[in-house]
Each structure stands twice: as C-alpha cells, then as structure tokens.
C-alpha positions in Angstrom: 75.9 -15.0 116.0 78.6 -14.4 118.3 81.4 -14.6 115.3 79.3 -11.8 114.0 79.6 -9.5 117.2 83.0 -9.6 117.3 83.6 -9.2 114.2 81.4 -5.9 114.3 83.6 -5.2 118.0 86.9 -5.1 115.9 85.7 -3.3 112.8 85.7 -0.5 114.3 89.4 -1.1 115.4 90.3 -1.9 111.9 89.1 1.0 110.2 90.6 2.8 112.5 94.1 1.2 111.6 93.4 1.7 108.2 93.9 5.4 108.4 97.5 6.5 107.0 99.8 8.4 110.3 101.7 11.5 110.3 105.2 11.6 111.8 106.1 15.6 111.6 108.6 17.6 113.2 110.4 21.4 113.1 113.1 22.1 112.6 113.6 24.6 116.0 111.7 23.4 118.8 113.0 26.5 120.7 114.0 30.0 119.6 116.0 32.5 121.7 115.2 36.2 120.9 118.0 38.6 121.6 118.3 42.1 120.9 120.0 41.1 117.6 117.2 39.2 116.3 115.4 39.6 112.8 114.0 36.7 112.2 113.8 33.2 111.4 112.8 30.7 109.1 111.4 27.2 110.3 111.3 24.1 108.5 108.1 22.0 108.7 108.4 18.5 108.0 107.7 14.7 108.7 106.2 11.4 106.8 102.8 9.9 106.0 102.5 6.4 107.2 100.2 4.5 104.9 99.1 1.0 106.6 100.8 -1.9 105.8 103.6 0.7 104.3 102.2 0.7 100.4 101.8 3.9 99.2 98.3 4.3 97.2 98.7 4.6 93.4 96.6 7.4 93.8 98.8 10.0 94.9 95.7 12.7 95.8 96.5 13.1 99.5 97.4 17.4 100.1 99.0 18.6 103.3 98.8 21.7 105.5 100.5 23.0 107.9 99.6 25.7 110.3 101.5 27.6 112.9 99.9 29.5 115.6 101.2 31.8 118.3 99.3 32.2 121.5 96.0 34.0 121.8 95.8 37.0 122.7 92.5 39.7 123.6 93.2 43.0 121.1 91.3 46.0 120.8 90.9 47.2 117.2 89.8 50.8 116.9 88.9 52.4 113.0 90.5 56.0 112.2 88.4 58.4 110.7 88.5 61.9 109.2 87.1 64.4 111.1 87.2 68.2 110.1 90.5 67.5 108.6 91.9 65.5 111.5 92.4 61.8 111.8 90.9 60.8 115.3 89.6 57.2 116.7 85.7 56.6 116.5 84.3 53.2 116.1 86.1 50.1 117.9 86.2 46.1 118.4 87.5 44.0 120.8 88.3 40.3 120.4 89.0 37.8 123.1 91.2 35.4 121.3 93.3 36.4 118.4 96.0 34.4 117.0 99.2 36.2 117.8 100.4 34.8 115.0 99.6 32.9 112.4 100.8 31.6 109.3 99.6 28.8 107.2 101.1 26.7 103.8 99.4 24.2 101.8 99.9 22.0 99.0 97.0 23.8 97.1 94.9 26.4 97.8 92.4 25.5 101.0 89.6 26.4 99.2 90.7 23.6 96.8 91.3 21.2 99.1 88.2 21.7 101.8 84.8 23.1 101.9 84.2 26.6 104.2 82.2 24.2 107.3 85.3 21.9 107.6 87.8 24.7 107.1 85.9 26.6 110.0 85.9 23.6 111.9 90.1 23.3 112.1 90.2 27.1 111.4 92.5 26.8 108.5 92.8 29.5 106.6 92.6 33.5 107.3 89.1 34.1 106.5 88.2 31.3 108.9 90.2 32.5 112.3 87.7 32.1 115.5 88.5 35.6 116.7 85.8 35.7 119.3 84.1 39.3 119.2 82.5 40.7 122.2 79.8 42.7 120.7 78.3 40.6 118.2 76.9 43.2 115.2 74.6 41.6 112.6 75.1 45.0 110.0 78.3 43.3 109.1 80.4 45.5 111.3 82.5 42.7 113.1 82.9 41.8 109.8 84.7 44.8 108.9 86.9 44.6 111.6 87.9 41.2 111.1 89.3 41.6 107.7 90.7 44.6 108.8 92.6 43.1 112.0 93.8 40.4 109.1 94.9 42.8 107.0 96.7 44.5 109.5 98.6 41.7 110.8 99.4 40.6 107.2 101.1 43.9 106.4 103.4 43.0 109.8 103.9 39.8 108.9 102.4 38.4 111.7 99.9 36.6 109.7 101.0 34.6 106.1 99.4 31.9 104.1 101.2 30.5 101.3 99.6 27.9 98.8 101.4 25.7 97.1 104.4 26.0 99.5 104.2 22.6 101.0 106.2 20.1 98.7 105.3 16.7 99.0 107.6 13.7 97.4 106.8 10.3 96.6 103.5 10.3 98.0 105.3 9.9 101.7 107.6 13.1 102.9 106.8 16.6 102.7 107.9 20.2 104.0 107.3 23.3 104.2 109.2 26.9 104.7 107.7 29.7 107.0 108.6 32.8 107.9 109.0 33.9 111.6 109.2 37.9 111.5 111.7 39.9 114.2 108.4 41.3 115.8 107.1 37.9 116.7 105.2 37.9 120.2 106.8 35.2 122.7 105.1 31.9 123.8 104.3 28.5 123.0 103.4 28.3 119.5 101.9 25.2 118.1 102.7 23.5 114.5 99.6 21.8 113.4 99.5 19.5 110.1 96.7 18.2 108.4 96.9 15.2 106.2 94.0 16.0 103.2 92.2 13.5 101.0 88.8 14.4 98.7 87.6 17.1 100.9 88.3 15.1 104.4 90.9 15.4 106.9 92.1 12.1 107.6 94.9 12.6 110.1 96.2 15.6 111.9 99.2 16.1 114.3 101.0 18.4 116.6 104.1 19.8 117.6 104.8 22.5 119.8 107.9 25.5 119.9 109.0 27.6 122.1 109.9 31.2 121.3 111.1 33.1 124.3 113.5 36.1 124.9 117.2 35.3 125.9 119.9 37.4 127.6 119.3 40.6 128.8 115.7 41.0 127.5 114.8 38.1 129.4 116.2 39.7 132.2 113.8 42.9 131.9 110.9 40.6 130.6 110.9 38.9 134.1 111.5 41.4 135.5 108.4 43.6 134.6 106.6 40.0 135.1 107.8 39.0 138.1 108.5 42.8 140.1 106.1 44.9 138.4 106.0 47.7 140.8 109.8 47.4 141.3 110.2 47.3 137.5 107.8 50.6 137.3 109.9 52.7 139.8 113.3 52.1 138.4 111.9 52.9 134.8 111.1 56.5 135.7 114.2 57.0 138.1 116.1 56.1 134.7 113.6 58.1 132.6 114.9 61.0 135.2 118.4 61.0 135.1 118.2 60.5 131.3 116.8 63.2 131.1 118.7 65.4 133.6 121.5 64.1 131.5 120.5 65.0 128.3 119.6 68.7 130.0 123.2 68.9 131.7 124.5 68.1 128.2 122.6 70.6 125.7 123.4 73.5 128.4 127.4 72.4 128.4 127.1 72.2 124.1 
C-alpha cells in the first residue's frame, strides 16, 4: 500500500519530466531607434530538449513563435460617404491591442491547433484578445476587429508567416521576422510554442527591448518626464519658425 502511494506521489513528477524543454533566444535583446532607423530583422531561435536526449523517430513536433509589442487602448473610427464627403461616423474602442504583432510557424496554425486552444494562447490574427468596450452582438465589433487587423497589416505592424519557422533534425529551429521603422517602443515579448498533435506541450519566453536612442530619447523623456515644460518650448519653437519663415518669404 504504501509502495503504491508513492509511486502515485512521483508520477506526477515523472510525467512531468517526460515533457521535451525549449531553450530559445533572439538575436537582439535590445534595439536602439535613432532618427536613422528603418528597420530591423530579428532572428528567433533555440533547441528542443527531448528527455533523456533521444530525439523521437517521429519527427511531428511544429513550432511557433510569436512576438508581441506592448498593449495599447486604440480608438478605431469607420469613414463613410456622406453627400460626397468622406467624414467619421461609427467608432470602436479597444482596451488592449497588440502594438505589434507578428507571428511564424512551421505550418499553418489552423493546421497545427484547433480555434479553443488557438484562443487560449492567442496565436494567430483572427484570435487577438482585443478587449472591446461596447460589446455588439449584430457583428459590429466584428467588423472593426478585422478592420483594425487589416489596418495594422498594411503598416506592417501586424505579420504572420506560415511555414517560416525551419526546424532541423528534429532539435533546432528559427525563424526570421520583420521589425518595421514605425515600430512603437517598449518591452516586447518573444513567445515559442513547442506543438505536437493538436497540443502545446512546452512554451517559453524571452523578452526585448526596443527603445529610442540619442536625441529622440532626449525629447521622448522629455515630453514624459516635463510635459508642461515640453508643451511650452514646442510652441515658442513653432513661433519663431514661423516668424522665420515670414521674415524670409518677405526678404525673397
């Protein structure tokens, strides 16, 4: 009997040693943006540790990797055409979008896990958490959401890439994004999911930095820091700019 509870006390330990590790990392922990940035591109990769360190003959496990920027509240307002003028009518606010966003897999996601478990670790564009305020059951928020998506994509804020994770052996992968010149600052997190049949069976994190460097950190902390300060010596400059430009077009 009591060779039987601990062996049910230590099963639980077992299994849970049973379950294959992943070791990932970036390739830029930190990014500086300066006024001559356009871009970047970051390198996701890392190892699966299988127990014992035998690979299974069964090469099936997929990987994903996700990169998220902080959240962000957005208001999204909807154009329409109004006696032959474009003006602003209906509107939706969110509370916590992705400022960015960008996803790669081995195969597609829809491929690899089922829309509850894709919802669950919001992987995947039409499974963001984007938190409306006004919840509309005519489809409306709907609406919005794949048009805030769609937005974003054409900025290149958003991405999702299947297939773009390579993996080799069985063991090492990696993956290429994209990180666009209009990219919001912040600490972004790199999130990868180890995939087998439909289950996630290990998931890990790594976090970058992305922050403004030089002189535009300078007026960033600034307008954080000495908003009021900040406020005042943007219109005194606004003034004499344009004094300036006045003096000048009289003198030409």
């Amino acid at each position: 009997m009591k060779r039987a509870l601990a062996l049910m006390a230590v099963t639980p330990l077992m299994m849970a040693q049973a379950k294959p590790v992943l070791v990932p990392d970036v390739s830029q922990r930190s990014i500086e943006i300066a006024y001559s940035f356009t871009g970047a591109e970051l390198l996701l990769f890392g190892a699966i540790l299988y127990p014992g360190g035998r690979v299974p003959t069964e090469r099936d496990a997929d990987i994903v990797v996700v990169v998220r920027g902080p959240a962000q509240p957005i208001l999204v307002r909807e154009k329409q055409k109004i006696a032959g003028i474009w003006v602003n009518a209906a509107r939706a606010r969110y509370l916590t979008a992705p400022s960015y966003y960008a996803i790669a897999s081995s195969k597609p996601i829809d491929r690899l896990l089922d829309e509850r478990s894709r919802a669950i670790y919001e992987i995947g564009l039409d499974s963001l958490q984007l938190s409306p305020t006004n919840t509309d059951a005519g489809g409306r928020d709907a609406r919005f959401s794949r048009g805030l998506v769609d937005l974003r994509l054409r900025s290149r804020l958003y991405s999702q890439a299947p297939g773009a994770v390579e993996i080799t052996d069985g063991v090492l992968y990696r993956a290429r994004l994209a990180i666009p010149a209009r990219v919001p600052v912040g600490r972004f997190t790199a999130e990868t999911f180890l995939i087998r049949k439909g289950r996630v069976l290990a998931a890990a994190v790594r976090d970058i930095d992305i922050r403004k460097s030089g002189f535009e950190r300078f007026v960033a902390r600034a307008a954080e820091r000495h908003s009021f300060t900040y406020g005042l010596a943007a219109v005194a400059l606004s003034i004499v700019l344009g004094w300036a430009a006045g003096w000048i077009a009289r003198r030409v």
